[in-house]
C-alpha positions in Angstrom: -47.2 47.8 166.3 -48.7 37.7 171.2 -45.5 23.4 178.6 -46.3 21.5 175.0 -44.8 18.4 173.9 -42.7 19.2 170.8 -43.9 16.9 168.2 -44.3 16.5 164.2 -46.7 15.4 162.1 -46.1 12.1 160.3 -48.5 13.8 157.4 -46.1 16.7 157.2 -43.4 14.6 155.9 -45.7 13.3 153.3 -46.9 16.8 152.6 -43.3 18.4 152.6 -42.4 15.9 149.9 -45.4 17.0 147.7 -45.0 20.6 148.3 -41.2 20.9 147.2 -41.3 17.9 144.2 -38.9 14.8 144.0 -36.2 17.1 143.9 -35.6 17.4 147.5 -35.2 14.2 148.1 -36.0 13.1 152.3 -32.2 11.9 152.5 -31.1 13.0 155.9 -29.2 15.4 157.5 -25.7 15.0 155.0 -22.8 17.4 153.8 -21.3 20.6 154.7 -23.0 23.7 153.9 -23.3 27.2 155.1 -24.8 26.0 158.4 -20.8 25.3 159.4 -18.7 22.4 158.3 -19.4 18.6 158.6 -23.7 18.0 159.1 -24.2 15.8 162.2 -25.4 13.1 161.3 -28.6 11.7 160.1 -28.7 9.1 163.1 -28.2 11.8 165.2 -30.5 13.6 167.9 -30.3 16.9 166.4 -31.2 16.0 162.9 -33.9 14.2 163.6 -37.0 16.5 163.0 -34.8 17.6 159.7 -35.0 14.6 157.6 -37.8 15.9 156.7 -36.3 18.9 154.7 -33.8 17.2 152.7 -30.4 17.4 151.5 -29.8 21.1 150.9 -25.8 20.7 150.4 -25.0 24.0 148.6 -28.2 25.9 148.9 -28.6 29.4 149.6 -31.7 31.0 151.0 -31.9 35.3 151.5 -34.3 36.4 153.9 -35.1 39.9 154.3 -36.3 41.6 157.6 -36.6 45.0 159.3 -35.4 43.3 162.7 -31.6 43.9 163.3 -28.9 43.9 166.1 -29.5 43.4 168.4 -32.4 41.7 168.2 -31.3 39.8 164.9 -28.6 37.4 166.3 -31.0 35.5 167.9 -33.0 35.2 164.6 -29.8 33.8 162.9 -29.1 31.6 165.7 -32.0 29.9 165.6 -31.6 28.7 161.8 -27.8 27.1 162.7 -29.6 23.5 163.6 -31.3 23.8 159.7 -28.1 24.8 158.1 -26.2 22.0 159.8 -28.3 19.1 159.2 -29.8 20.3 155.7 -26.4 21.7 154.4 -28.2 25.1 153.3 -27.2 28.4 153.9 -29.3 31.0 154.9 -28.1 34.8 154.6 -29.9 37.4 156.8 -30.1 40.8 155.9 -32.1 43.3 158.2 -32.7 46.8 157.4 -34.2 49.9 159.0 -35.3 50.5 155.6 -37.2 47.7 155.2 -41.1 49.1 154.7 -39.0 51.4 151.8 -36.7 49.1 150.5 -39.2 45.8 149.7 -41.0 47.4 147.4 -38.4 48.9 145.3 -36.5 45.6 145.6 -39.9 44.1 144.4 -40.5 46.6 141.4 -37.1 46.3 140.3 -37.0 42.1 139.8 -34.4 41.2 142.8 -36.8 40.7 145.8 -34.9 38.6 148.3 -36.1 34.6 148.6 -37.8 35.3 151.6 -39.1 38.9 154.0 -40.6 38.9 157.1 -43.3 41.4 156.8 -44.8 43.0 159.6 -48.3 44.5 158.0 -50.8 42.3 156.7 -52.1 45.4 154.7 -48.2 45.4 153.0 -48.7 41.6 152.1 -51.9 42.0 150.7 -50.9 45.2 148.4 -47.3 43.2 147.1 -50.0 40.1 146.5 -52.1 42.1 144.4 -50.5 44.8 143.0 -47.3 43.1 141.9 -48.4 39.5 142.2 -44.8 38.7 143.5 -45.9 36.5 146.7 -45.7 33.0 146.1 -48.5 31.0 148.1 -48.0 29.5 150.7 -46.7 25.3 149.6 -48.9 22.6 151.5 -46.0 22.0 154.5 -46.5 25.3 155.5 -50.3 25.6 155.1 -50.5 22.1 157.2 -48.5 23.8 160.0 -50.5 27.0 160.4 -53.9 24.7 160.3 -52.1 22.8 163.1 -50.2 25.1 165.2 -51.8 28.3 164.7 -55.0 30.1 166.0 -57.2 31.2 163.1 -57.0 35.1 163.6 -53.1 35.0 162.7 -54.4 32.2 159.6 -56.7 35.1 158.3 -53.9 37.7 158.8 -51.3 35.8 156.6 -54.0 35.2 153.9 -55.6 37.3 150.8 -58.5 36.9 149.5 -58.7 33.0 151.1 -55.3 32.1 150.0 -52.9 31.9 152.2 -49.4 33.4 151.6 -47.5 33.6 154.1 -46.7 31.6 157.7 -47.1 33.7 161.3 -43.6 34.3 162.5 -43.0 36.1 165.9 -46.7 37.2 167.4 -46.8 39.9 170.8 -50.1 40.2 172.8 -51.0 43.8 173.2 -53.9 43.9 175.7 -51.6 44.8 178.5 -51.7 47.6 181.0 -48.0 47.8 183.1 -48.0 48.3 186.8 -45.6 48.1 189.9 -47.1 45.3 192.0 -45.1 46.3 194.6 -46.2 49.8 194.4 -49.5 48.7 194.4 -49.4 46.6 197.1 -47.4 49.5 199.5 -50.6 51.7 198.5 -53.2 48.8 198.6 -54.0 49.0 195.1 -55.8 46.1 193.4 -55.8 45.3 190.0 -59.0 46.4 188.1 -61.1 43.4 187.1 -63.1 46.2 184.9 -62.8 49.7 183.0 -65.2 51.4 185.7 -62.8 49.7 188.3 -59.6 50.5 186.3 -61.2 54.1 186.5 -62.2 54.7 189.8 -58.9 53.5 190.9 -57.1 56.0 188.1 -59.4 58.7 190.3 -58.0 57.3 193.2 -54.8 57.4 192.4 -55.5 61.3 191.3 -57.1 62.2 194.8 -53.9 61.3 196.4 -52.1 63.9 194.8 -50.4 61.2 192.1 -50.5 60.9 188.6 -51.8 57.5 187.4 -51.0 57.0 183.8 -48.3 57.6 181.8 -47.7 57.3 178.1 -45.7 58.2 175.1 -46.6 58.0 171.3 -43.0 59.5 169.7 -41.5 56.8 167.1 -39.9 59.3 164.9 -41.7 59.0 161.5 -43.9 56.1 163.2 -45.3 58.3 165.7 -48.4 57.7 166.7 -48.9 54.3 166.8 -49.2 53.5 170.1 -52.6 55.7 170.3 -53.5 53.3 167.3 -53.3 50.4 169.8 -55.0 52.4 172.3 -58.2 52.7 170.2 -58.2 49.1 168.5 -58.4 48.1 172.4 -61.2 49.9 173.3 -63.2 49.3 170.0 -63.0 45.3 171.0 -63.8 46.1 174.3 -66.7 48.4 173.5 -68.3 46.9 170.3 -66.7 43.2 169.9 -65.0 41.4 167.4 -67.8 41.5 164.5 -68.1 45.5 164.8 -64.0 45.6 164.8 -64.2 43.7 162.0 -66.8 45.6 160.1 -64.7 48.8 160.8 -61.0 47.6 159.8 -62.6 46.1 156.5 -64.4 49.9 156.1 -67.7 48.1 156.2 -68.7 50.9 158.5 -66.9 54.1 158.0 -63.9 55.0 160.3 -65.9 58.5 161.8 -68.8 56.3 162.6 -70.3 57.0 166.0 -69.1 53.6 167.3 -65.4 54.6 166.6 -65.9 58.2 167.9 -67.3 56.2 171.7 -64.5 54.5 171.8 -61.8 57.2 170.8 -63.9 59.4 173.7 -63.1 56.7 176.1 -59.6 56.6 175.7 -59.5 60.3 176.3 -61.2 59.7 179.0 -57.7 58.4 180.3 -55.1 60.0 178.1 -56.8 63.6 177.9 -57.4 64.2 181.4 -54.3 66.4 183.1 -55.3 64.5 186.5 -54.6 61.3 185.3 -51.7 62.2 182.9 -48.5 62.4 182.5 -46.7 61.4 185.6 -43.3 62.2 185.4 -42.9 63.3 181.8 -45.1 66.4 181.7 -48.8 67.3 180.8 -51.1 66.0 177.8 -49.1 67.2 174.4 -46.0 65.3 176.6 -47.4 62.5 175.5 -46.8 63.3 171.6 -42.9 64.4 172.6 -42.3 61.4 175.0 -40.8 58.2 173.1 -43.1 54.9 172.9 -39.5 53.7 174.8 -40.0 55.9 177.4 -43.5 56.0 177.9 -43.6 53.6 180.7 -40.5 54.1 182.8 -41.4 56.5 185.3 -43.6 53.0 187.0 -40.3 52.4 188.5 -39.6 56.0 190.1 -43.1 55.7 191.4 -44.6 58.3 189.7 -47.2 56.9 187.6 -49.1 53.5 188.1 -50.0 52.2 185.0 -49.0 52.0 180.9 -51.0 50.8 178.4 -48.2 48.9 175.6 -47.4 45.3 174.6 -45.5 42.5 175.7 -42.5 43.8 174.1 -42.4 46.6 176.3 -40.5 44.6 178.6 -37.4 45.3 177.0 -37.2 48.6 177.7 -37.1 48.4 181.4 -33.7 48.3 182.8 -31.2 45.2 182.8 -32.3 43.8 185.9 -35.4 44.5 187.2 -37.8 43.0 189.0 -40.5 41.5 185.7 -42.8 39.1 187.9 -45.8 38.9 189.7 -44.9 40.4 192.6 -41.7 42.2 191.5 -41.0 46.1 190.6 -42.8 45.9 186.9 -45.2 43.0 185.9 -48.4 43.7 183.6 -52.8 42.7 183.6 -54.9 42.5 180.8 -56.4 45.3 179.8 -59.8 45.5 181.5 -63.3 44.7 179.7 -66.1 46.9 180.0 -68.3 44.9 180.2 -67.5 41.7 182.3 -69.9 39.8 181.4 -68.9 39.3 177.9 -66.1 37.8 176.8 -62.6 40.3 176.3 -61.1 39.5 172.5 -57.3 40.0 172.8 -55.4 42.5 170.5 -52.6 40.8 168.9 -50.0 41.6 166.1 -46.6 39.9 164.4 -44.9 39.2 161.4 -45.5 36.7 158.5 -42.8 34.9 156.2 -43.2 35.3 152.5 -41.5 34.0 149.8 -40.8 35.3 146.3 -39.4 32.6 145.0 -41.0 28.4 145.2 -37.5 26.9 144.7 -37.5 23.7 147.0 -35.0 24.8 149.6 -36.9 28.1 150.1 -40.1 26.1 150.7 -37.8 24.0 153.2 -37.2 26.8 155.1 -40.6 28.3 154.8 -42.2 24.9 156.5 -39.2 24.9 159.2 -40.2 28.7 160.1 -43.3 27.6 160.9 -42.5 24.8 163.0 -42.7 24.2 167.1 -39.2 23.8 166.1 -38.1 26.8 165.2 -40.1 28.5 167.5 -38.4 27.0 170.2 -35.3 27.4 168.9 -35.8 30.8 168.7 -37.1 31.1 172.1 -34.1 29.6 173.6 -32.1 31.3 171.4 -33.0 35.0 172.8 -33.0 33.4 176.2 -29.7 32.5 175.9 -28.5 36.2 175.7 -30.8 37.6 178.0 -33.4 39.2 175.3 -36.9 39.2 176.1 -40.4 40.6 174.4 -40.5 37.1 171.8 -43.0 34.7 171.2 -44.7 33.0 168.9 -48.2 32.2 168.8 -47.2 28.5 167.4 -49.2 26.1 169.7 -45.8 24.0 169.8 -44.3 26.9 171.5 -43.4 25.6 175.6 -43.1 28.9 177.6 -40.5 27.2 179.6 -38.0 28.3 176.9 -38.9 31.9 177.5 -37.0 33.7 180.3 -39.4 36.4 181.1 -42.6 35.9 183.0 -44.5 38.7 180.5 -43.7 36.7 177.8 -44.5 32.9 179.6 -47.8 34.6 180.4 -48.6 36.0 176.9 -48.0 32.5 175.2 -50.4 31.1 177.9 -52.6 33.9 176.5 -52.2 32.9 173.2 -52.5 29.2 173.6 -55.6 29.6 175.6 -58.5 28.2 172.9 -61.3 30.0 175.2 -59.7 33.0 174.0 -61.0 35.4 171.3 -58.1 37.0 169.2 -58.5 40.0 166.8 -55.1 41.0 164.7 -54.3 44.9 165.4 -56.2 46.6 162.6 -53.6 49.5 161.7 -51.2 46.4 160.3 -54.6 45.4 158.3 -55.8 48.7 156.8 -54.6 50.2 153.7 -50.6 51.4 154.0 -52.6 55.2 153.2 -54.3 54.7 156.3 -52.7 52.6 159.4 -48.9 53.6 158.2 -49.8 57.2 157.5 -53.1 59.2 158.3 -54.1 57.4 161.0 -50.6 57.9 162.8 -50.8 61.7 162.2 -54.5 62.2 162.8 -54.0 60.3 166.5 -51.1 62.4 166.7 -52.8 65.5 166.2 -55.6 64.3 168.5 -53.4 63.7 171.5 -52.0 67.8 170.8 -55.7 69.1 170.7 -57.4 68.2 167.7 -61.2 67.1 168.3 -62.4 63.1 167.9 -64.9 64.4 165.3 -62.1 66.2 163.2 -59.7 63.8 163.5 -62.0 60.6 162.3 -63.3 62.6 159.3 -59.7 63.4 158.4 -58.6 59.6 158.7 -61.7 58.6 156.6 -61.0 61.1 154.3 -57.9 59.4 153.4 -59.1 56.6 153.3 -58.4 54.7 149.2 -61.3 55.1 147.0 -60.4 51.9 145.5 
């Protein structure tokens, strides 16, 4: 539950070309299509990094998705450049339904051309159980190997093959805070988790409440404790341990995972430190994800644990910056003298189908273009909590400073990234038992109980 020169390849071209066969044919930007009337023309400044794509004149490409208004429209306005200069059209469809509906789709022969899934674990089940993924054609594989950091590579792959293309990315090792609150009060940032602590206890002496959280998502609740714990494994064991655990190399009530569950109730268990403004502990279970972090601005709590995305649940308007009303600081290490691996998560773009205009848009969905035509895109309305962890990426088309600093995040190559190992795990555990058995944890349920009942569910095969 993520300032570069924009630039291409010359060995993309070539590789496009190979990819989609002598069919698509590198003739320009030419036609009329579904992108609107008369293509610019070839000559022309906004078909330049298109030629490369082909005359599409009369093609159709369906792309499925779970995001939709309003966060869609700036997902279709990004693709008007390709369906201008290529003459494709490209219909959107995005459903609430979408987790449901994909399979059935899938199992029933009409899968759309292309679905942005959100789970790894998903894209590695409709890979091997129904072999209906396409892999990934060499334009596409050449971007990711350019513009992407490994972890999102491994996350879009199955069994060393990769399928399908990183598409949005968010960056969830964030904690949220009022840096004007904390500077009335004198508060500095924790550099560690004992800091981050004893300032939680200072916080608690005063007569305040310093955290506050909430896990409701209707039939996704839970997931945010998910987050909590991936956090805290990385911070507590590293990325080879977090590894060994999201594969079920070690089992998921080993005493490694029951530590770092512990520690987060350390925070989220505590009535001193919890829940300012929304209640006590089980609050925390009836409080929306949405609402978790809101009561920062009424001053009464100090800090949230949730992604970049968060930021678009504050009010239109507010203060998102450094030293403004809301603003956010990487969840702490606890131990500072290793390296911190960074929690991340997104969606990947798979196809169904290998026709050439589908592998077209495949490569262009995986392009600095794109992703900064999507950035501007959402700027351009005001909507905030997208990136892309694209290399190619400049921030400078992002309008929120939570989202400028999470691409610097994720375009830092001294950083370690691990993807968010719910999304990885089998659907029977990250999409199911492991939202209910945090869930019941949060309400009373013991660490012990609640990791046997997860590994319990856990798929024998």
């Amino acid at each position: 539950m993520s300032g570069l020169t924009l630039r291409r390849p010359s060995r993309t071209t070539t590789l496009m070309a190979a990819a989609i066969g002598t069919s698509l044919v590198l003739a320009g930007c030419g036609g009329s299509g579904g992108g609107g009337g008369t293509a610019p023309s070839a000559q022309g400044p906004e078909c330049a990094a298109f030629t490369q794509y082909g005359d599409l004149n009369g093609k159709t490409i369906t792309v499925y998705t779970s995001i939709v208004t309003p966060e869609d429209q700036p997902h279709i306005d990004s693709y008007k450049t390709f369906e201008s200069c290529t003459g494709a059209t490209v219909k959107y469809e995005g459903s609430k339904e979408f987790e449901a509906q994909l399979p059935v789709k899938v199992a029933a022969g009409t899968p759309p051309d292309i679905a942005y899934i959100p789970q790894p674990g998903l894209l590695a089940s409709l890979v091997r159980d129904n072999k209906a993924i396409k892999p990934a054609p060499a334009a596409v594989s050449a971007n990711v190997d350019k513009y992407y950091p490994e972890t999102f590579k491994s996350a879009g792959s199955v069994d060393g093959t990769l399928y399908a293309a990183p598409l949005g990315a968010n960056v969830k090792s964030f904690v949220w805070y009022s840096p004007t609150k904390f500077k009335e009060k004198g508060y500095a940032v924790p550099k560690t988790w004992d800091e981050m602590i004893t300032l939680s206890k200072t916080i608690s002496a005063a007569g305040e409440k310093p955290w506050c959280a909430g896990i409701g998502s209707g039939d996704a609740t839970g997931w945010p404790l998910t987050d909590w714990l991936e956090d805290t494994m990385l911070r507590e064991n590293g990325p080879e341990v977090y590894d060994q655990w999201v594969k079920h190399e070690i089992p998921f009530n080993d005493p490694k995972v029951a530590a770092a569950l512990d520690r987060v109730g350390g925070i989220l268990k505590d009535p001193a430190f919890v829940n300012g403004g929304l209640g006590d502990v089980s609050s925390i279970a009836t409080t929306t994800f949405q609402d978790g972090g809101l009561p920062i601005l009424e001053g009464t709590c100090y800090m949230h644990r949730q992604a970049n995305f968060y930021a678009a649940n504050f009010p239109e308007g507010t203060d998102i910056s450094e030293n403004g009303a809301i603003y956010a600081f990487e969840l702490p290490p606890v131990d500072a003298s290793k390296p911190t691996p960074i929690l991340v998560g997104g969606e990947f773009v798979a196809a169904f189908t290998d026709r050439p205009e589908v592998q077209a848009f495949q490569a262009f969905l995986s392009s600095p273009e794109w992703s900064n035509a999507k950035a501007k895109a959402g700027s351009d309305i005001g909507q905030s909590g997208w990136l892309s962890a694209n290399t190619g990426m400049d921030a400078a088309n992002l309008s929120n400073p939570i989202d400028k600093l999470s691409v610097q995040v994720l375009q830092d190559s001294n950083n370690t990234f691990r993807f968010d190992g719910s999304d990885l795990m089998p659907k029977a555990i990250g999409s199911a038992a492991e939202w209910k058995g945090m869930t019941d944890w949060i309400t009373g349920k013991s660490t012990a109980d609640t990791l046997t009942f997860i590994e319990q569910a856990w798929p024998k095969s």
